[in-house]
Backbone of each chain as ProteinMPNN parsed JSONL, in Angstrom:
{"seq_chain_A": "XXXXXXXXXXXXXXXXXXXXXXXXXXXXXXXXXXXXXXXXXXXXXXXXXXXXXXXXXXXXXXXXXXXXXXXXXXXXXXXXXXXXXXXXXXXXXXXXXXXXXXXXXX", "coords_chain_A": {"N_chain_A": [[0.855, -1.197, 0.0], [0.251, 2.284, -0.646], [2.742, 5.283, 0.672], [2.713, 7.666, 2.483], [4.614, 10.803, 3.167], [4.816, 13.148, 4.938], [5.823, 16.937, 5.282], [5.15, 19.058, 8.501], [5.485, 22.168, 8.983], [5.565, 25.349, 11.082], [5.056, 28.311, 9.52], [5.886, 31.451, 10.241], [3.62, 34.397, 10.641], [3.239, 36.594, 7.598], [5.86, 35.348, 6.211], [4.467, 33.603, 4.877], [4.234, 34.26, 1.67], [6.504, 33.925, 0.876], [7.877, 31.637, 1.488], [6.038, 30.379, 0.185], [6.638, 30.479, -2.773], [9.632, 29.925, -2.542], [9.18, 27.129, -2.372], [7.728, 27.307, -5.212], [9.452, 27.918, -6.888], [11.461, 26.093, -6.656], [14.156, 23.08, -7.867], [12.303, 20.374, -8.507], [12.999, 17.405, -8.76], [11.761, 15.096, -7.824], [10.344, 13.338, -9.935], [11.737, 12.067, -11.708], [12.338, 9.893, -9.785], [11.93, 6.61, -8.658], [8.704, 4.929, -8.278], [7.52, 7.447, -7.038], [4.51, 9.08, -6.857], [2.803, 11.685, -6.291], [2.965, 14.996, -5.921], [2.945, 17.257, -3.073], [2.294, 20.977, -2.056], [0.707, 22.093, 0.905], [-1.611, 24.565, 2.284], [-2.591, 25.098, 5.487], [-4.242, 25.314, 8.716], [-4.584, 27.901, 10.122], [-2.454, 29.183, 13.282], [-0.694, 30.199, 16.526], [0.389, 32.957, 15.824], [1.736, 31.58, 13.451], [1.21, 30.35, 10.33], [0.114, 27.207, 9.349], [1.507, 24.64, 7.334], [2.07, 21.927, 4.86], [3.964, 19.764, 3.718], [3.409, 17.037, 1.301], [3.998, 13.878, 0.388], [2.93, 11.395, -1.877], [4.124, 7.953, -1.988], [4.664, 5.054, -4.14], [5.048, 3.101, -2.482], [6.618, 2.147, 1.543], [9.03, 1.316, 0.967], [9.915, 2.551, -1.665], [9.742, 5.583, -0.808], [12.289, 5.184, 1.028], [14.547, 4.832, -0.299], [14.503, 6.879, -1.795], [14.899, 8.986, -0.036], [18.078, 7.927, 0.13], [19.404, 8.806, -1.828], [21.289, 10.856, -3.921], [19.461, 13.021, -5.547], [17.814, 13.483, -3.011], [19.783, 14.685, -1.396], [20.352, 16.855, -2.623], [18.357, 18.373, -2.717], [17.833, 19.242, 0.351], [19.968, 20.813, 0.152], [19.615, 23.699, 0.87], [18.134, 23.539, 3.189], [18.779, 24.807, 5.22], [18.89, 27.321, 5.504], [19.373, 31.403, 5.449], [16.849, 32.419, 5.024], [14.725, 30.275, 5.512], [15.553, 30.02, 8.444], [14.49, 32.157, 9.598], [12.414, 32.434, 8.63], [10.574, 29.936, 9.589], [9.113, 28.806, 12.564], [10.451, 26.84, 14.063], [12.126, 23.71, 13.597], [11.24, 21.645, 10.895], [8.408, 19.264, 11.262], [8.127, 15.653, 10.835], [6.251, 13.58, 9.294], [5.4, 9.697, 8.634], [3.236, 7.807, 6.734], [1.722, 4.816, 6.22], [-0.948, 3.799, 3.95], [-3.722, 2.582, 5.328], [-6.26, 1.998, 4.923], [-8.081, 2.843, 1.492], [-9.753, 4.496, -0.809], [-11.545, 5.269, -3.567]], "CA_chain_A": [[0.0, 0.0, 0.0], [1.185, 3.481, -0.856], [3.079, 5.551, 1.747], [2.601, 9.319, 2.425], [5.389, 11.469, 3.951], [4.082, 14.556, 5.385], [6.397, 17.508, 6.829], [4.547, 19.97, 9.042], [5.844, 23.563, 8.852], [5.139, 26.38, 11.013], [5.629, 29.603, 9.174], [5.608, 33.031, 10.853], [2.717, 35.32, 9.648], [4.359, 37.796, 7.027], [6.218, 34.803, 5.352], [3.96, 32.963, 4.22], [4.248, 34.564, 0.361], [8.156, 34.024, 0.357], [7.173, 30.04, 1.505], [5.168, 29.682, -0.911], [7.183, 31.149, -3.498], [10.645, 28.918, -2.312], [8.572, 26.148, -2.901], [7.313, 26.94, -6.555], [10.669, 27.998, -7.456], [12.305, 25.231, -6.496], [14.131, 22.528, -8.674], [12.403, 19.182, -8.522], [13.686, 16.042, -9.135], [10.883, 13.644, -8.021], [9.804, 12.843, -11.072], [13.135, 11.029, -11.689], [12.594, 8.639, -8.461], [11.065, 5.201, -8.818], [7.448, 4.977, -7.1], [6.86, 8.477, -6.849], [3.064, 9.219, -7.328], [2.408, 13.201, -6.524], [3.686, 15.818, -4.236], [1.693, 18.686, -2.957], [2.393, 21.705, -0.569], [-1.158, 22.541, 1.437], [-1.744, 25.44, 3.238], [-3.317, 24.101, 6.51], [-5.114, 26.756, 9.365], [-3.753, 29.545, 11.539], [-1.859, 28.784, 14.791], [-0.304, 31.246, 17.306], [1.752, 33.973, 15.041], [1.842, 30.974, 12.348], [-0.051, 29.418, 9.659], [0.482, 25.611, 9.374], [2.24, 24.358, 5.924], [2.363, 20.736, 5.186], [4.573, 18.962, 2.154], [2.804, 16.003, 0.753], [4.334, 13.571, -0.904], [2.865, 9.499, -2.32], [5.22, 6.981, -3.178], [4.154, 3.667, -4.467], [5.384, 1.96, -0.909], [7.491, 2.964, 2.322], [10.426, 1.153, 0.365], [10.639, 3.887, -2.661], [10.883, 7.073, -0.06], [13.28, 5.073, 2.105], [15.161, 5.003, -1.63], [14.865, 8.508, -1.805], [15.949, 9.326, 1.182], [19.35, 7.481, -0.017], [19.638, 9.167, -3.41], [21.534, 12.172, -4.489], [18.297, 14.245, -5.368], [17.066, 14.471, -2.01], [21.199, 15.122, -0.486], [20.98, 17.883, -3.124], [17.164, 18.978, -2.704], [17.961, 19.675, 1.116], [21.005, 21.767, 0.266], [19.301, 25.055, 1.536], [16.845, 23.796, 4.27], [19.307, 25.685, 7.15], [19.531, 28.927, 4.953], [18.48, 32.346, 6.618], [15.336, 33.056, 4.773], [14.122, 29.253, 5.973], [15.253, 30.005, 9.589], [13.799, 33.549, 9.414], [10.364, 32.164, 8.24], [9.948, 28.971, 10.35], [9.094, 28.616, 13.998], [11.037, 25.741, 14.911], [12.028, 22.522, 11.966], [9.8, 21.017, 10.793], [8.343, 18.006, 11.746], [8.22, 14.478, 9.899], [5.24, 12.371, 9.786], [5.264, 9.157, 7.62], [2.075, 7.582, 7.232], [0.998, 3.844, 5.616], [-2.115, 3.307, 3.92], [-4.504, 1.519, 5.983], [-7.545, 2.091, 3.712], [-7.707, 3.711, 0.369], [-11.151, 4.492, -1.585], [-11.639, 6.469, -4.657]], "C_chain_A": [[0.886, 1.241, 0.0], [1.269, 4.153, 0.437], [2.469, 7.115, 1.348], [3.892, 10.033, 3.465], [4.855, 12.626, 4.136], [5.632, 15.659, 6.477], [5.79, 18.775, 7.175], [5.554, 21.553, 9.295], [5.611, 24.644, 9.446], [5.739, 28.045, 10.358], [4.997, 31.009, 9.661], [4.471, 33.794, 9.851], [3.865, 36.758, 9.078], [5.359, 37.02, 5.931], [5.652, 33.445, 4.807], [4.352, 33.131, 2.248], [5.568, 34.124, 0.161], [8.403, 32.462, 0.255], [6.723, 29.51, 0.477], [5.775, 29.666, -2.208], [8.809, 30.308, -3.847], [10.29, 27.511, -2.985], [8.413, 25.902, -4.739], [8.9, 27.297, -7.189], [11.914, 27.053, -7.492], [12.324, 24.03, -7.404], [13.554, 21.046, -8.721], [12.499, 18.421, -8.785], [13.061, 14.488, -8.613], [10.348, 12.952, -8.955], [10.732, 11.8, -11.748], [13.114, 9.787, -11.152], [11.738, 7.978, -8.907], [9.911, 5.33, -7.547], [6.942, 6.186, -6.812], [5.583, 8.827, -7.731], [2.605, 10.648, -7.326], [2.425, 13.99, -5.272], [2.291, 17.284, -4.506], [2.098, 19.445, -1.879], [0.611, 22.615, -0.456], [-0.926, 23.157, 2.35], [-2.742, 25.279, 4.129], [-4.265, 25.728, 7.497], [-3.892, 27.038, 10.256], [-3.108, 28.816, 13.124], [-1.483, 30.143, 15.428], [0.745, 31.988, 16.745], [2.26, 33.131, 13.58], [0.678, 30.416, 11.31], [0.64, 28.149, 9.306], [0.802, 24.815, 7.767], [2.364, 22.682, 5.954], [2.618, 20.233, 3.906], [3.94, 17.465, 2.009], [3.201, 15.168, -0.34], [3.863, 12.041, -0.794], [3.602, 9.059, -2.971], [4.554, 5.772, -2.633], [4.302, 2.877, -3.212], [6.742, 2.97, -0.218], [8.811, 2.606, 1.428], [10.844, 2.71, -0.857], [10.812, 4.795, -1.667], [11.701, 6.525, 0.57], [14.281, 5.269, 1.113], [15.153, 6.407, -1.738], [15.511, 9.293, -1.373], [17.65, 9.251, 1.313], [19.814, 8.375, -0.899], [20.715, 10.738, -2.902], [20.367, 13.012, -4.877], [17.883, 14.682, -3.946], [18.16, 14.763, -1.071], [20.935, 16.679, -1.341], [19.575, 19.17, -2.601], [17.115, 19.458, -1.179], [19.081, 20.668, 1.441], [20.787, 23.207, 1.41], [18.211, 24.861, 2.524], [17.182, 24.201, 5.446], [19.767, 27.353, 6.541], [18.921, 30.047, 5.652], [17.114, 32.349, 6.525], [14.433, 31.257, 5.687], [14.196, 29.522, 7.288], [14.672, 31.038, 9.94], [12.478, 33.313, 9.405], [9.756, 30.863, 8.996], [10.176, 29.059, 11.877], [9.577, 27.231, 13.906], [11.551, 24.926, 13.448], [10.971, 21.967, 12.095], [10.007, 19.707, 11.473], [7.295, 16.963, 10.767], [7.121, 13.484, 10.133], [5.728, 11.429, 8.565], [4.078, 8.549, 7.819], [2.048, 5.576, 6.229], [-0.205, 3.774, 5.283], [-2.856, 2.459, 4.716], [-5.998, 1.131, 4.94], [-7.476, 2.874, 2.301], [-9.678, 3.621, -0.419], [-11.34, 5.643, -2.678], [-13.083, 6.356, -5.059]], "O_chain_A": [[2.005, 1.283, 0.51], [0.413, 3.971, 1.302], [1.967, 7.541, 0.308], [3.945, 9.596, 4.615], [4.33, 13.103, 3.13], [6.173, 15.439, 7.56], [5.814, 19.654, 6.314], [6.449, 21.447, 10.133], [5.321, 25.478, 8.588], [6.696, 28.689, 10.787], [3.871, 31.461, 9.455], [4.469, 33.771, 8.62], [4.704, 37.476, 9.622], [5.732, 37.638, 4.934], [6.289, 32.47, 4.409], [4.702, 32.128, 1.626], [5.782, 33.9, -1.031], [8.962, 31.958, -0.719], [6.952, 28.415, -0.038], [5.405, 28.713, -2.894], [9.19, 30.08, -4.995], [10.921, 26.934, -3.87], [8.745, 24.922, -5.405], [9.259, 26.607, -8.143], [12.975, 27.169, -8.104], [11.259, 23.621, -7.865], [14.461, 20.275, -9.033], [11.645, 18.375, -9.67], [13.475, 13.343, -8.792], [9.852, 11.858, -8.687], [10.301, 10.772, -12.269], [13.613, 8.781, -11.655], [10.783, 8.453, -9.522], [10.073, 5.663, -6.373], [5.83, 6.159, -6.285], [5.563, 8.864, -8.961], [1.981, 10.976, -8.335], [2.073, 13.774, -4.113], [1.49, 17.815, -5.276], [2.296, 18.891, -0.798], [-0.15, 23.268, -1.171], [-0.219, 22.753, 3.273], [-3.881, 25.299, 3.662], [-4.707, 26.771, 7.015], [-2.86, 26.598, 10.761], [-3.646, 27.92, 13.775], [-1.92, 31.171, 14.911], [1.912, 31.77, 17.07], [2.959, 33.686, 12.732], [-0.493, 30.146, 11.578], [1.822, 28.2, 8.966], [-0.244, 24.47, 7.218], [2.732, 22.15, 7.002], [1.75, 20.204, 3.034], [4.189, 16.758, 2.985], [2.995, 15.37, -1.537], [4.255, 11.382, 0.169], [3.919, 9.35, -4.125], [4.113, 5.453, -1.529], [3.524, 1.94, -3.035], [7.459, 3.845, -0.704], [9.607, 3.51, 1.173], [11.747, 3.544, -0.798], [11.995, 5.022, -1.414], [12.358, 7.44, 1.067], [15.16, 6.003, 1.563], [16.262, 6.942, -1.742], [16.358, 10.07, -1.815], [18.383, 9.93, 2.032], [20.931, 8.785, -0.584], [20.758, 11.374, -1.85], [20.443, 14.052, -4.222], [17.645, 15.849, -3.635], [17.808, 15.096, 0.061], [21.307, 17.681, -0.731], [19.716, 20.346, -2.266], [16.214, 20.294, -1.115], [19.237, 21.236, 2.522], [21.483, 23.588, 2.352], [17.418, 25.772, 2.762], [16.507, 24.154, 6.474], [20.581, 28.185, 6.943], [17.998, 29.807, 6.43], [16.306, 32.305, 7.453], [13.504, 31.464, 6.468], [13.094, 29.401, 7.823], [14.102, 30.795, 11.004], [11.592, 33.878, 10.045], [8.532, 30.728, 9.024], [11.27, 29.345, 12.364], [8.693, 26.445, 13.566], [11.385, 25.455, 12.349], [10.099, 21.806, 12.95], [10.99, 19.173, 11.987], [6.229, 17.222, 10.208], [7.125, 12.682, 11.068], [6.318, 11.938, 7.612], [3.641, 8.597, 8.969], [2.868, 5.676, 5.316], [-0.931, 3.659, 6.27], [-2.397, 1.317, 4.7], [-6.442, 0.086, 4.465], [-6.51, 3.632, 2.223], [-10.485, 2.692, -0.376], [-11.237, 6.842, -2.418], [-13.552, 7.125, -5.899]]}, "seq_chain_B": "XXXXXXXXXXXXXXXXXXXXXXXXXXXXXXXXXXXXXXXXXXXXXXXXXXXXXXXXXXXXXXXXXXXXXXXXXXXXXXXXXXXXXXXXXXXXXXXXXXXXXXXXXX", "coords_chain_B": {"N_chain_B": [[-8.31, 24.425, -6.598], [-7.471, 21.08, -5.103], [-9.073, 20.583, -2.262], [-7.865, 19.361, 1.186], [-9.092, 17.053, 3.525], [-8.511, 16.833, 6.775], [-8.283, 14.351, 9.622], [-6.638, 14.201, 12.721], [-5.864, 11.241, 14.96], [-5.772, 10.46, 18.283], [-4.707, 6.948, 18.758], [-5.019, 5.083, 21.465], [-2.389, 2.603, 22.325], [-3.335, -0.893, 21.743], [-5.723, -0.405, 21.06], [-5.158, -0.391, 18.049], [-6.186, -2.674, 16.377], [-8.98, -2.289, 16.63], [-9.911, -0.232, 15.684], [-8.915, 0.574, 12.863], [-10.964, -1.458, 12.171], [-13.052, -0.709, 12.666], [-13.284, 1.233, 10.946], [-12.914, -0.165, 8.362], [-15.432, -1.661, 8.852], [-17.314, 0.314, 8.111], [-20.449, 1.846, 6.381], [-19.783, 3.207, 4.011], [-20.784, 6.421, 2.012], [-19.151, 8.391, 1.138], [-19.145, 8.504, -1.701], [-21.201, 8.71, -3.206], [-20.643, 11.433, -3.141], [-20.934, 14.898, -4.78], [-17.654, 15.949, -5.837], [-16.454, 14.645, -4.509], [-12.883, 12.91, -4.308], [-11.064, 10.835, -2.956], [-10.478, 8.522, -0.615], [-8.16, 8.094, 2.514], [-7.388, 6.024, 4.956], [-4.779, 6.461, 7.224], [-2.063, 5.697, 8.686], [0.073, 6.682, 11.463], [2.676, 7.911, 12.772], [3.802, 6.449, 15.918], [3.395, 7.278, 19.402], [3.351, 8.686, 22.389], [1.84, 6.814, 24.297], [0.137, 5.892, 22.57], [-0.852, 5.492, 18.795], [-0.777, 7.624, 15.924], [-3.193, 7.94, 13.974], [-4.698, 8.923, 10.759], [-7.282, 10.14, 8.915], [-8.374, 11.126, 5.575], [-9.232, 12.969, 3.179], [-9.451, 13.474, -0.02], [-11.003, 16.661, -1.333], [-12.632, 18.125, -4.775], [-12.493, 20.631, -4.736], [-12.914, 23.911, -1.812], [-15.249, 24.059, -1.403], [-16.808, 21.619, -2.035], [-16.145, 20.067, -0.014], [-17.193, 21.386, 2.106], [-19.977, 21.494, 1.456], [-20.652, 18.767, 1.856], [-20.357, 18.617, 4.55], [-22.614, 19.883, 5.124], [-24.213, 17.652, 4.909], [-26.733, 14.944, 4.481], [-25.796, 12.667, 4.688], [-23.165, 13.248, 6.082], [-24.32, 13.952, 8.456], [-25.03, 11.266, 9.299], [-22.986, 9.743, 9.02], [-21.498, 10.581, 11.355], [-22.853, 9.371, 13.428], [-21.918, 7.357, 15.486], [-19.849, 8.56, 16.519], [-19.568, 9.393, 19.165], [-19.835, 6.898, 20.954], [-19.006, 4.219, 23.197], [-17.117, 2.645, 22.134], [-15.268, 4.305, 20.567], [-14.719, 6.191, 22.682], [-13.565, 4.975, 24.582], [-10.816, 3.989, 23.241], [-10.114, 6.576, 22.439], [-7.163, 9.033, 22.617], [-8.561, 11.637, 23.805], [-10.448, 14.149, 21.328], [-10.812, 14.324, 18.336], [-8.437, 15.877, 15.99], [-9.001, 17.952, 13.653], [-7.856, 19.232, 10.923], [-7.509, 21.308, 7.442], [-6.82, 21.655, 4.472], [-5.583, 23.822, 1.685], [-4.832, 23.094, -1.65], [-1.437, 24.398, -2.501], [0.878, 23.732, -4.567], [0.762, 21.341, -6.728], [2.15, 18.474, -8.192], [2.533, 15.661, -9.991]], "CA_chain_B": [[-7.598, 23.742, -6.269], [-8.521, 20.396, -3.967], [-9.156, 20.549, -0.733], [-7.788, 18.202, 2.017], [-9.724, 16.885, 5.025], [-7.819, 15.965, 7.471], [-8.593, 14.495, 10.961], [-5.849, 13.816, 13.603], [-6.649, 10.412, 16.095], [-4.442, 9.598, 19.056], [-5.45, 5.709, 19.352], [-4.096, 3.924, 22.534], [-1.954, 1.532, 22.407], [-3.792, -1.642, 22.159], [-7.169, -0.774, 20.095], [-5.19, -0.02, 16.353], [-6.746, -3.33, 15.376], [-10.408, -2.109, 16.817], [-9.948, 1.324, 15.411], [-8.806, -0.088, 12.104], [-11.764, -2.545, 11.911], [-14.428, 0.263, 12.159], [-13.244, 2.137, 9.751], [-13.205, -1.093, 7.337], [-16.436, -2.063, 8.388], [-18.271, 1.358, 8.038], [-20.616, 1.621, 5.394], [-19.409, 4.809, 3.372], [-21.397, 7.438, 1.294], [-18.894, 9.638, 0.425], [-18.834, 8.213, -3.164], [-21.888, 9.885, -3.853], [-20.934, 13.19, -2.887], [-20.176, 15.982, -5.525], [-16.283, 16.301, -5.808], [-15.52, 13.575, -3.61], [-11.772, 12.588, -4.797], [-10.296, 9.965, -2.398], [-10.466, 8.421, 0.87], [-7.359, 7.044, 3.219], [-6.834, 6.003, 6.527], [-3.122, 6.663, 6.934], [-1.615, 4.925, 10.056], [1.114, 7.345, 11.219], [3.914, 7.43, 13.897], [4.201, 6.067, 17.468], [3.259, 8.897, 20.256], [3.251, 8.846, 24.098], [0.746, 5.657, 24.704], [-0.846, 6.222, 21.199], [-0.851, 5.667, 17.656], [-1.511, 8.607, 15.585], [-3.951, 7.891, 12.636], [-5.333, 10.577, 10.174], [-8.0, 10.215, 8.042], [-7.446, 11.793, 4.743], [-9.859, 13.359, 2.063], [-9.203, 14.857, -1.386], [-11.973, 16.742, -2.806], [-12.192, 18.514, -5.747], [-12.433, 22.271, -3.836], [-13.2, 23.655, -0.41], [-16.464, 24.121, -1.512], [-17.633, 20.582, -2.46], [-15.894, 19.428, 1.002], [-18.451, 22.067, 2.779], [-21.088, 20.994, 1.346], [-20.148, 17.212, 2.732], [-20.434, 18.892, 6.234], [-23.853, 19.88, 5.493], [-25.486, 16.844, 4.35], [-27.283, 14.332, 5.319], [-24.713, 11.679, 4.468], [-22.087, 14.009, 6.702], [-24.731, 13.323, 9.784], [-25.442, 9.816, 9.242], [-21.559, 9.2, 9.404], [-20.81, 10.885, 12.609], [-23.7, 9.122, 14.909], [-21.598, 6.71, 16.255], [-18.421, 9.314, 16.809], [-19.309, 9.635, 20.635], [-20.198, 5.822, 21.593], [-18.011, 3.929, 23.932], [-15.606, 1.956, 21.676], [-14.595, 5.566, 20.161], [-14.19, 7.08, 23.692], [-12.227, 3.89, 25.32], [-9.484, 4.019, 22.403], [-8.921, 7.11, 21.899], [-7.221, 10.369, 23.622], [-8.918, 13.05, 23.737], [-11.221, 14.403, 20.298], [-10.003, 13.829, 16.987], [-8.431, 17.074, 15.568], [-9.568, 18.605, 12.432], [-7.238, 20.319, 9.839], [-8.286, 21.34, 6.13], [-5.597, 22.204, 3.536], [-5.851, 24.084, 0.443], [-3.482, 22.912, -2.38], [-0.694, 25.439, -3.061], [1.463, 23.482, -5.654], [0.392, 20.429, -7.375], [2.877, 17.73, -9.373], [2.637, 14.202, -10.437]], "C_chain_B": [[-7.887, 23.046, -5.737], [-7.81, 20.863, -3.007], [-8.771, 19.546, -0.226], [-8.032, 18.417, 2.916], [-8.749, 16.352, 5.944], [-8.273, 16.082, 9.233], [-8.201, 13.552, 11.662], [-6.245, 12.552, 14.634], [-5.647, 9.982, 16.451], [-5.002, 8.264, 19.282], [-4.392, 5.472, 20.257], [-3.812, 3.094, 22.035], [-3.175, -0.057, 22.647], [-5.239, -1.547, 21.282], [-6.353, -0.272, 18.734], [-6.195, -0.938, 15.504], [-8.386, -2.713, 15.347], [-10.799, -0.959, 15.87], [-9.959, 0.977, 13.662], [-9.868, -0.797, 11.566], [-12.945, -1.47, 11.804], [-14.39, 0.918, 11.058], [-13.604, 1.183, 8.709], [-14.722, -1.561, 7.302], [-17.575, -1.125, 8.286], [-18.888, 1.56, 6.741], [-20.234, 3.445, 4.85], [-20.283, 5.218, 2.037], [-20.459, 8.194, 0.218], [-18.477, 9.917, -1.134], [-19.984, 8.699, -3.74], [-22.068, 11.336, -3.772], [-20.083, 14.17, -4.253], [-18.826, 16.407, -5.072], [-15.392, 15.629, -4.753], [-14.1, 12.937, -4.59], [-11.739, 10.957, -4.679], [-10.694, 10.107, -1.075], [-9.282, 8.145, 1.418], [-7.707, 7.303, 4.386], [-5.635, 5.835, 6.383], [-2.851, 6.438, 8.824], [-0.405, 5.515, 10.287], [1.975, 6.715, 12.399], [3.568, 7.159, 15.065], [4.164, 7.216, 18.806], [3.605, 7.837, 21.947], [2.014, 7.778, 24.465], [-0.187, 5.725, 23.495], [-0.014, 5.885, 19.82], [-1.3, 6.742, 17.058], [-1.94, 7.645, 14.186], [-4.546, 8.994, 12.178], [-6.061, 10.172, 9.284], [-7.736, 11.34, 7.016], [-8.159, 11.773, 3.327], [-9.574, 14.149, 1.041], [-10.409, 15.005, -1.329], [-11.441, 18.177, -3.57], [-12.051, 20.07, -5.071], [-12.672, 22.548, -2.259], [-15.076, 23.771, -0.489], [-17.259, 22.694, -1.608], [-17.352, 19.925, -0.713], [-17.152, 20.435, 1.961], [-19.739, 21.811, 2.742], [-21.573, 19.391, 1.912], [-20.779, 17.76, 4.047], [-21.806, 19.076, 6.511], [-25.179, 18.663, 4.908], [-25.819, 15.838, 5.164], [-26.607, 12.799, 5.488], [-23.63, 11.899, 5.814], [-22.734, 13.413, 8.374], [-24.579, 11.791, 10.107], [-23.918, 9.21, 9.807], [-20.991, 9.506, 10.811], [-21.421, 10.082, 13.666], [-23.061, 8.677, 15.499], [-20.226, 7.403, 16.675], [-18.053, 9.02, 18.565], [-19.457, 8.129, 21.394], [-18.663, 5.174, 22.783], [-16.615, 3.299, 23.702], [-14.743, 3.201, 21.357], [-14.136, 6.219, 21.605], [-13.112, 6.517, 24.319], [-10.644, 3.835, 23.951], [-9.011, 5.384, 22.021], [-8.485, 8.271, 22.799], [-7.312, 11.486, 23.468], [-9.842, 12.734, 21.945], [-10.145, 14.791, 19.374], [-10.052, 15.553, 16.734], [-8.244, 17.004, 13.938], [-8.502, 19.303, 11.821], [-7.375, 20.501, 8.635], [-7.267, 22.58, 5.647], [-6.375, 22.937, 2.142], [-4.406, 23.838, -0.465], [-2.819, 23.856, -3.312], [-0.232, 24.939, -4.466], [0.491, 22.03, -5.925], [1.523, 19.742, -7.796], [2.815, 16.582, -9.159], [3.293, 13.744, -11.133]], "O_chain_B": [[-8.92, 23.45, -5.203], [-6.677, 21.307, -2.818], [-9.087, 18.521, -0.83], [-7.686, 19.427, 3.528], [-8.218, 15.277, 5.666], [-8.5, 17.075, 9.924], [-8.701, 12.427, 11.685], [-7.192, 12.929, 15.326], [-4.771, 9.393, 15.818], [-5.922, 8.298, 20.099], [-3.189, 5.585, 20.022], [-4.576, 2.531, 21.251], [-3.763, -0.177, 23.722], [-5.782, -2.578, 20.885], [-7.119, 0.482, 18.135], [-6.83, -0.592, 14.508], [-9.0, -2.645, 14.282], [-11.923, -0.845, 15.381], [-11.056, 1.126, 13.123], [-9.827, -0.845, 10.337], [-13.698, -1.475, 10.83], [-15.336, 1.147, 10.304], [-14.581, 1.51, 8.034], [-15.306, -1.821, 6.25], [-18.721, -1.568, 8.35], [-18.099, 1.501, 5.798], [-20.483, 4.523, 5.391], [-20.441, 4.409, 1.122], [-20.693, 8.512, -0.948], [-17.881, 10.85, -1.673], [-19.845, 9.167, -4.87], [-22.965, 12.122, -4.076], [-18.891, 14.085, -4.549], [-18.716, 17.124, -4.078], [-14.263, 15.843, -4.312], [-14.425, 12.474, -5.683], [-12.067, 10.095, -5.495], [-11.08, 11.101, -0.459], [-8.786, 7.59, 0.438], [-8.172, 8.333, 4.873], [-5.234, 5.102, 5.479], [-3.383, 6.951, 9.808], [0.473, 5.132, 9.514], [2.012, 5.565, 12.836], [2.666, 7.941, 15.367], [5.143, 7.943, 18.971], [3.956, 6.697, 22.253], [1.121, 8.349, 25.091], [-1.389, 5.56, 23.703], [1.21, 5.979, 19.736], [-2.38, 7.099, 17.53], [-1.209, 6.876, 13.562], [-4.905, 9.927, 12.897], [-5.34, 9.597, 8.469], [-7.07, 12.33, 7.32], [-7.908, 10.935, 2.462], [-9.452, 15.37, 1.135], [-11.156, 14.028, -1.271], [-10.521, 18.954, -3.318], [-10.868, 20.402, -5.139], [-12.643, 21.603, -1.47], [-15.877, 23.534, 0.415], [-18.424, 22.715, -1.21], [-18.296, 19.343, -0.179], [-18.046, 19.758, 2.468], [-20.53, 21.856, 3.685], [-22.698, 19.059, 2.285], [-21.772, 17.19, 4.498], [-22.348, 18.725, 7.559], [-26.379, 18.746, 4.645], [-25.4, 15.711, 6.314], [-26.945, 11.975, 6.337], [-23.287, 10.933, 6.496], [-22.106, 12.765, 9.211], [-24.04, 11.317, 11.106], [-23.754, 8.439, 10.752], [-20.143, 8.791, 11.345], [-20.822, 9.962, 14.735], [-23.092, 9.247, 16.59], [-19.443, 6.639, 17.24], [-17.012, 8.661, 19.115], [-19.155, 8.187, 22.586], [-17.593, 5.751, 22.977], [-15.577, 3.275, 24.363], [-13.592, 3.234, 21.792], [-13.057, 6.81, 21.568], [-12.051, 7.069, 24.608], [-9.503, 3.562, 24.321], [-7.931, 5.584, 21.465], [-9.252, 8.59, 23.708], [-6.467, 12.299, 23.093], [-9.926, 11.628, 21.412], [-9.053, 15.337, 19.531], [-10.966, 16.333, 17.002], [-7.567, 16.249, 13.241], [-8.228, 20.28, 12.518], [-7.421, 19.33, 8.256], [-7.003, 23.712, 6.053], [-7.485, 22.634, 1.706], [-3.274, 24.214, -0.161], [-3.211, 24.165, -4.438], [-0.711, 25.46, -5.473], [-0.481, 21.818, -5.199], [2.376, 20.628, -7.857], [3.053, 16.255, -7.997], [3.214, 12.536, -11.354]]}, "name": "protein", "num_of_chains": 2, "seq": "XXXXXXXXXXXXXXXXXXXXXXXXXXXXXXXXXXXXXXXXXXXXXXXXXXXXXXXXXXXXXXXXXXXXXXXXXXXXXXXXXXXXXXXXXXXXXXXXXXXXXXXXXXXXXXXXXXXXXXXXXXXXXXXXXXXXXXXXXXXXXXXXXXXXXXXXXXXXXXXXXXXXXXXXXXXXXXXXXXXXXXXXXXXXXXXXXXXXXXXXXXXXXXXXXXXX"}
């Protein structure tokens, strides 16, 4: 069953637009990786001084992202996740969910 | 853009299979609802005497998911939310979060 990696984000109100913006500008290289099914960044609700950001990505099974995880795309695709504007705009790092299908229904 | 439902459940230790089993044996609607996508149950990480699980809806906007909330399908599904198997497994009330999708790629 397909996996989901999720990482939760809080970003300071004020950088949200620059967030969002990092994101679309950025080079990706999932499309390359074996098992990858479709990434998504979702803007979640409001918290205390933040709004809640969450990266979304399905791969065919936990094995392909653990493969990912190994690769050169995602050593290169984390190059800048300790740069200023990232520590500037996030309350804290993020944090890593992975998830397993348990059910699925279309 | 779709919308995602999402709603947080700490299960105790000890009911995943119970918790798990309702969900499988619930009869579900939400295949006749306008702009219904996708369903999962997504079985996440390991907490403090808990499993987290998240339920996990595409639909096609935030609008078609609103309209979900007000139907009569939306009631029918919740009756049994408060009964006693739901209160003995889990901690505390399931939290609610609802994404809008910034980027997209497949």
């Amino acid at each position: 069953m397909s996996f989901i990696a999720m990482n939760r984000f809080k970003v300071r109100h004020g950088f949200e637009d620059a967030f969002e913006t990092m994101w679309r500008d950025r080079e990706s290289r999932l499309n390359d990786m074996p098992g990858f099914v479709e990434f998504r960044l979702l803007k979640g609700p409001d918290g205390d001084g933040f709004r809640l950001y969450t990266s979304h990505v399905v791969w065919a099974s936990r094995t392909d992202f653990e493969g990912w995880t190994k690769s050169q795309q995602f050593r290169d695709s984390h190059k800048g996740a300790g740069n200023s504007t990232t520590r500037d705009a996030l309350m804290g790092p993020p944090q890593f969910e992975g998830y397993e299908t348990v059910l699925h229904q279309t």
